[in-house]
N, C-alpha and C positions, 0 to 999 in steps of 0.2 A: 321453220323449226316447229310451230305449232302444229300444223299438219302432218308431221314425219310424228311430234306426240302422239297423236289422234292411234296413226296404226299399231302402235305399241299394245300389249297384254295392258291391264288395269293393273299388276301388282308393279309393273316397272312404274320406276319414280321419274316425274315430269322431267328432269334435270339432266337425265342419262343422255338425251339426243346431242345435249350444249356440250356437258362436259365430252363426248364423244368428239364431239367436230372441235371442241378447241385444244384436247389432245392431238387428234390427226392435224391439224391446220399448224401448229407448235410443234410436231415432229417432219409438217414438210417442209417448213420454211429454215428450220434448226438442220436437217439435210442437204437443202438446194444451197445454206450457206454454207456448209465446211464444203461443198463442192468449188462451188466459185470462188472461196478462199483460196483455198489449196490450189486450182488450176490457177487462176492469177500469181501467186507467190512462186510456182515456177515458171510461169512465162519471168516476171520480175527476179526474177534471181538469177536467171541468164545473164542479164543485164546490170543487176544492181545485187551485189549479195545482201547490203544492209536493208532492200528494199525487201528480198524477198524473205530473209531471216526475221525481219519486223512483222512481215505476217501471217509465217509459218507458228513464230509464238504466240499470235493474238487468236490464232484459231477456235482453242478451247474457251479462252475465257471469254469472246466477243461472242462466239457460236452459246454459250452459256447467257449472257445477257440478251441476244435477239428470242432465244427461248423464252427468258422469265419476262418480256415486254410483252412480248406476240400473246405468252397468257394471260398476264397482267392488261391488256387492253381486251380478249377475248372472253374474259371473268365475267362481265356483266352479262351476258346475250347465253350465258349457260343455265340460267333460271335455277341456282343454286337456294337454298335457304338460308334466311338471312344470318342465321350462328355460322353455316359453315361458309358465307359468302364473308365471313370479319375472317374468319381460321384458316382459310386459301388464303385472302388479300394479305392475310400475317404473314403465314409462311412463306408468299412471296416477295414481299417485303425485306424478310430474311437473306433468302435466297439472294435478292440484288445483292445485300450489305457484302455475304461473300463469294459473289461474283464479282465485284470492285475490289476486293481484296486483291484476289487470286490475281487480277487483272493486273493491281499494285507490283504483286510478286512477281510473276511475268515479264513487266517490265523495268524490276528494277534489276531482274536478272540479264536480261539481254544489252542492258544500258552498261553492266558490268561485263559480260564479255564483250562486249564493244572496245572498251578500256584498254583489255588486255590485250585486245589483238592490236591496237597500235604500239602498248610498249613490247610486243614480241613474249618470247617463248619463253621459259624458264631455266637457265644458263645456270651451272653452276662458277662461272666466274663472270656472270653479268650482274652487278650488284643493284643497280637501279629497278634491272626487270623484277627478281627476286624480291624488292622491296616496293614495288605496287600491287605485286601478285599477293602479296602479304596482307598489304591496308584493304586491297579490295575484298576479298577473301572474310577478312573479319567482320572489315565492317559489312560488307553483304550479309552476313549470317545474323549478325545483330541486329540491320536493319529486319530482316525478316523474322527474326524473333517479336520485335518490339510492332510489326506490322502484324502478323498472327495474334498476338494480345489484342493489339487496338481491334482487330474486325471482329473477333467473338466475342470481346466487352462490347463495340456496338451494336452486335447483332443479341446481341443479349439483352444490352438496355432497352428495346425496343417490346421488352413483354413487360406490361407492367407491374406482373406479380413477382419477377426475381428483380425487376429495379426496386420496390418497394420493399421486395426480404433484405437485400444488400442493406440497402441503406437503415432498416431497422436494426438489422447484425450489428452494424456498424456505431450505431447511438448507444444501443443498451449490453453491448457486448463486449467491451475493450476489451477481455482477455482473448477471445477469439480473435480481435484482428491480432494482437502477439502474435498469438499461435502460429499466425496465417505467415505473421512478417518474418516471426522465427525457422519456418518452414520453409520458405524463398529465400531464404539467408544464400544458402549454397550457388543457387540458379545466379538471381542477383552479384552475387562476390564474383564469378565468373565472368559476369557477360562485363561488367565493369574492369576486370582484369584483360580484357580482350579489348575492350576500347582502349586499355595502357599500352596492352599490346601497339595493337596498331601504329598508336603517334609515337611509342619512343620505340620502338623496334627493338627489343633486347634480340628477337628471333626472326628469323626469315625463312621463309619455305625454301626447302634445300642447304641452311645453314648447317654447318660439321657442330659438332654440340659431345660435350661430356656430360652425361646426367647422371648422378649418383652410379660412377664410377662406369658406364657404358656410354661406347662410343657407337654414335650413328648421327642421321641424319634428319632433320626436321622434314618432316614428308606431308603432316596437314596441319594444319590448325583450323580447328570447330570454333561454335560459339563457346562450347564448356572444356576441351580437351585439345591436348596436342600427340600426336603419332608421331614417336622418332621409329625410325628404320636403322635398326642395327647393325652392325656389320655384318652378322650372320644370319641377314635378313627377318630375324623375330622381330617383332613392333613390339615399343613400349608406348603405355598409357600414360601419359602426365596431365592432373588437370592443371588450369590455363595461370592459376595464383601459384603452384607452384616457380616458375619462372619471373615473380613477380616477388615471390616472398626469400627463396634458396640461393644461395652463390650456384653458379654451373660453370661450365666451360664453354665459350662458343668461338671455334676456332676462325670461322669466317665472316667473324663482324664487321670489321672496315674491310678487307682485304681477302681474297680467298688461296692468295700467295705465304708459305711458311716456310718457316727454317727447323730443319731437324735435328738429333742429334743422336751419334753413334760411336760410345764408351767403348773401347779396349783397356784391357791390362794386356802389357808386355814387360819383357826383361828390360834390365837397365842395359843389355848389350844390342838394344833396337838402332839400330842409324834413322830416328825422325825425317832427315833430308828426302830419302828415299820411302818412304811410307808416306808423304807428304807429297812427293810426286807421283804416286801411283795412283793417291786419292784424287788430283788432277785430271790423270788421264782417263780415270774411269768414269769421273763427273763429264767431262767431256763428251765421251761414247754413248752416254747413257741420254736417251729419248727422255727420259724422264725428267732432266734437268732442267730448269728452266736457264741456265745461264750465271747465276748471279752471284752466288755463295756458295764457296767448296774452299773449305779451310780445314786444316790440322793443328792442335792445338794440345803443350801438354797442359794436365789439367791439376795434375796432384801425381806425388814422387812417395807413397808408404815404402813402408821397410824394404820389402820383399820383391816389388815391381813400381811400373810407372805408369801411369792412366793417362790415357789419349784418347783427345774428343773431338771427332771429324765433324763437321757441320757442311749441311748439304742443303738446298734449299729447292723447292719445285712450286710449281702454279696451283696446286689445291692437296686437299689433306690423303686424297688418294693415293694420288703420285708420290708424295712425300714419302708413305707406308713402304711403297712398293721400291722406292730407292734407298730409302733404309737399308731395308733387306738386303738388299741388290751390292750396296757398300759393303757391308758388316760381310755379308760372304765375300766378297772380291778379295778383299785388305786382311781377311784372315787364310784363305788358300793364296797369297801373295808371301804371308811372311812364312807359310810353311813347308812352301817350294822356292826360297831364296833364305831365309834366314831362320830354318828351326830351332839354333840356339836360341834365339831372343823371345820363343813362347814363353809366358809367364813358366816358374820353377821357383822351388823351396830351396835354402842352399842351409847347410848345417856344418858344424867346426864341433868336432868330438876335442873337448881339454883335460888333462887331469887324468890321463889313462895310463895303464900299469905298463911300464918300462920295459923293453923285452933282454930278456938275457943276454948276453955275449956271447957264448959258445954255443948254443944251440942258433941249429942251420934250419932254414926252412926246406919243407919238404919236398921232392920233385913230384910229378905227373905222375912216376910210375911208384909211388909210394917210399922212394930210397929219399936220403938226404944226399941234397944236390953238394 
């Protein structure tokens, strides 16, 4: 290395040769490992998916640590100067704290789909799946929140002019940490909302859900927010206290099996018996049905007609919609092609009207008295 100095111009600096060769030397050993990584994780993935998935993820962050080593032992032999020989060894320093991070996250993402692939897919009438895709999910996000904090607070605390501002801040400034705590207030109330989430489950991914008055679908939950999926596929934004703090609706919390219901008015000249059977036979025919509930039922007799309420029941809230419907039209072109007397109708009685004469005849068609 000194001799490779020697043929160098006099304005190049002594250092240039080291740091050269332990740049090249850390970008060919940082190369020949994502190579051998990568070919090894598909030979092992033939074989072993969890073997080779294990080191498809470790690629970046392992191939990231054999770089900051190889420089980190290569540092000394580049004949640096001693300021920027502390200000490299710092940065690299750094460097590790979040390379071990990254490394953390990596692996605590793959330890989570790991998880998942044994409880299976996301079903919506599989309630257990739906209920670790849930806990995993938040809790992943949270861990990784509260793992990004910890590695830039240690990579931080490793300079000792923002350890020593902190903690000055912190002695002669109470009102600023306030500020600080009052400003985190949101972050914090959420990610703590997301940990309730988790253990009591009011929600689940793919849960049916009324939210201030729309119907849809729990489709993510973050560390801060939750995406319902509408019916008419627009997404709403809810954050995570909301579901923590409001009444909602959530139509698939034990069970993702419901009962429906579908009001008629009809005349009081309806025969029940047979509306009653037709509702049988349509529940019957209908793919939709799951089997279990199909009743007719009267429900209330006003003045003028009588209310009747079929209940129908199906395996999730979809089906349910779409046999509503599917009833409500059947049972209304049923009583209009067998008994169009009995549509609902107004009926009125004229009293107290002017008496008609005796001798006058009414008129005929061709204008003469008949």
């Amino acid at each position: 290395m000194k001799s490779l100095a020697r043929l160098l111009p006099a304005w190049v600096p002594p250092w240039v040769p080291g740091a050269f060769a332990m740049i090249l030397a850390a970008a060919a050993l940082f190369a020949l490992y994502r190579w051998s990584v990568g070919h090894v994780a598909r030979l092992a993935g033939r074989r072993s998916a969890f073997l080779g998935g294990l080191l498809e993820r470790s690629r970046g962050p392992a191939g990231a640590l054999v770089a900051i080593l190889v420089l980190g032992a290569a540092l000394p032999w580049a004949r640096f100067p001693a300021p920027a020989m502390v200000l490299l060894g710092h940065l690299l320093l750094i460097a590790l704290v979040l390379a071990l991070g990254w490394a953390a996250g990596a692996a605590l993402d793959f330890a989570a789909e790991i998880y998942l692939r044994r409880v299976g897919g996301v079903v919506a009438d599989n309630l257990l799946a739906r209920k670790h895709v849930t806990q995993v999910n938040i809790l992943r996000r949270t861990a990784q929140t509260v793992l990004v904090i910890l590695t830039i607070g240690t990579a931080l605390m490793t300079i000792a002019e923002v350890r020593q501002y902190g903690v000055s801040l912190l002695a002669s400034a109470g009102a600023a940490g306030i500020v600080v705590g009052l400003a985190a207030r949101p972050v914090l109330t959420n990610l703590l909302a997301g940990i309730q989430i988790a253990i009591t489950q009011p929600i689940r991914v793919e849960d049916a859900v009324i939210v201030q008055g729309e119907w849809g679908w729990i489709e993510e939950i973050t560390s801060t927010y939750v995406v319902v999926r509408l019916w008419d596929l627009r997404r709403m934004i809810v954050p995570l206290t909301y579901f923590i703090e409001n009444p909602f609706q959530n139509w698939t919390y034990s069970s993702t099996e419901l009962i429906g219901a579908v009001l008629l008015n009809v005349d009081y000249t309806m025969p029940v018996t047979a509306l009653r059977a037709r509702l049988e036979e349509i529940a019957r025919a209908s793919s939709l049905w799951d089997g279990k509930v199909a009743a007719l039922q009267v429900t209330d007799a006003p003045q003028n007609m009588v209310q009747l309420r079929a209940l129908v029941s199906a395996r999730n809230s979809s089906d349910l919609w779409d046999l509503r419907c599917e009833v409500r039209e059947k049972l209304i072109a049923f009583m209009q092609e067998n008994y169009p007397q009995a549509l609902p109708r107004q009926r009125a009685e004229i009293a107290g009207g002017v008496e008609p004469v005796p001798h006058l005849r009414p008129f005929s068609a061709g204008g003469e008295k008949a």
